[in-house]
N, C-alpha and C positions, 0 to 999 in steps of 0.2 A: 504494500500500500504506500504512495505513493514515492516507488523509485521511477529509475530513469524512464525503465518500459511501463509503467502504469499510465495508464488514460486519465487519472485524477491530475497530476501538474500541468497537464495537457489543457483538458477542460478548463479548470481555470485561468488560466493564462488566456485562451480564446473567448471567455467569459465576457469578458469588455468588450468585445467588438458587435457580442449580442448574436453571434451564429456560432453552432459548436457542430462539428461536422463526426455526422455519424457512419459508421463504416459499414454496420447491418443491423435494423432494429432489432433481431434477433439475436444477436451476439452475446455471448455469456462470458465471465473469466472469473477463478477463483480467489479468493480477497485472502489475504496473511498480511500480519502488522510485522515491522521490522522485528518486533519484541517475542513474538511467537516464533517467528524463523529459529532464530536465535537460542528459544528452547527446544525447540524440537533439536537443532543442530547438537546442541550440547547432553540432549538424551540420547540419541544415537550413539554420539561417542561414549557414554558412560555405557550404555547394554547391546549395543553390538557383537555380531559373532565375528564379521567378517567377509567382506563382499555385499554384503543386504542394501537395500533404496529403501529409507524409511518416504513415507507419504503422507504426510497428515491431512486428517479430517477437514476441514475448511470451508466456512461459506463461501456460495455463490452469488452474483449479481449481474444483473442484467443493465447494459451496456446503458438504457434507457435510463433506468432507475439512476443511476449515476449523471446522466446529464440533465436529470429534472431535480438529482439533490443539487447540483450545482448551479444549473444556469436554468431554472424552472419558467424564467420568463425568455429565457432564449431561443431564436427559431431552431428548430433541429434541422439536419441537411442533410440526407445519404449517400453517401461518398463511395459505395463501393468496396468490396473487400479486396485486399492487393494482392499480388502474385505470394503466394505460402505463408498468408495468413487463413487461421482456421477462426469457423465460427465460435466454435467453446473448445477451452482447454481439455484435453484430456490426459491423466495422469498416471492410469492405468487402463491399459488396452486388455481387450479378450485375449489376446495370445498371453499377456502381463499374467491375467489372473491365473492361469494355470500353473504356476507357483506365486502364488500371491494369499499370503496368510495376515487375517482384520483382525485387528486388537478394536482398544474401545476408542482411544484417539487418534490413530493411525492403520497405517495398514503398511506391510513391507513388503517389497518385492524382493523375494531370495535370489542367490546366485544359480547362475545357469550351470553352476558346475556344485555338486555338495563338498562344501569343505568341512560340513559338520551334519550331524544327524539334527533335520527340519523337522521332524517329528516334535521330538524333545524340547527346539526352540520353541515353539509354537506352544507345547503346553510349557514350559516353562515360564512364558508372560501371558498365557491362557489367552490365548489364538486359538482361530475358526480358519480353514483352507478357504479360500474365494472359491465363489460354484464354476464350472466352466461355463464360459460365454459374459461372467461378470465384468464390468467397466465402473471406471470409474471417472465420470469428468462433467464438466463445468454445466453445461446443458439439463443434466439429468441427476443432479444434485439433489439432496432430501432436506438441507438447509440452506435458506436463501438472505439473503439482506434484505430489509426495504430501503427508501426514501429516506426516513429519519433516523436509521441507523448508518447506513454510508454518512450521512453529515455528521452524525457524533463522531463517524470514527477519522474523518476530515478532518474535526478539531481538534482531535485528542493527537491522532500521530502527525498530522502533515502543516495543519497552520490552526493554532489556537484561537487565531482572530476568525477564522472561517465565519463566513455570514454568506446564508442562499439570496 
């Protein structure tokens, strides 16, 4: 939330001019604070086996919701999506799932080679295997943001003065 690739510094900055240029009104991306990065990164390294993709849980937001928390009196303008940009994030592909064991706040993608018995791991921080054909990504999310929680989280991580 809002680094260099997030639409949020973006948005506002085009905010002023009163047109905020939308890419696809269906567009989805998943939202992390600098601050949860940062724990998930440093829980990985503490219970790691070795080779694994940890993945955290994470809300989703829609591309709109984002431009109505910010510029809600701005025209919106659809711009097109660009040569290898995807409509919603995905984080976990169906081929993923097939070794992909869910905890309660993440999910990890094991290594394609066993350096350790995955069974073990999996009950060991009381993991469930992913069903075949599971995904996991921005579109098809079970938690979402609205309107007035993107601007809370505006103010809290990216500009405390934030005003829609």
């Amino acid at each position: 939330m809002g680094s260099r690739g997030s639409v949020i510094p973006f948005f506002m900055q085009k905010k002023n001019a009163g047109l905020l240029p939308i890419t696809d009104e269906g567009m989805t991306r998943f939202n992390i604070t600098l601050e949860d990065g940062v724990k998930l990164v440093l829980y990985a390294l503490e219970n790691m086996w070795g080779g694994e993709i940890f993945v955290p849980k994470i809300p989703s937001y829609r591309i709109m919701d984002v431009a109505d928390a910010i510029g809600p009196e701005c025209q919106k303008e659809v711009v097109g999506i660009r040569p290898g940009e995807k409509l919603h994030e995905e984080m976990i592909t169906p081929t993923d799932a097939l070794c992909s064991v869910e905890f309660e706040k993440y999910f990890v993608i094991l290594p394609s080679i066993n350096l350790w018995d995955v069974n073990k791991f999996a009950q060991t921080f009381g993991g469930n295997f992913c069903k075949p054909g599971f995904s996991y990504n921005s579109g098809e999310n079970t938690e979402w943001l609205n309107v007035e929680e993107i601007r809370t989280l505006i103010r809290d991580h990216v500009d405390p003065a934030f005003e829609a």
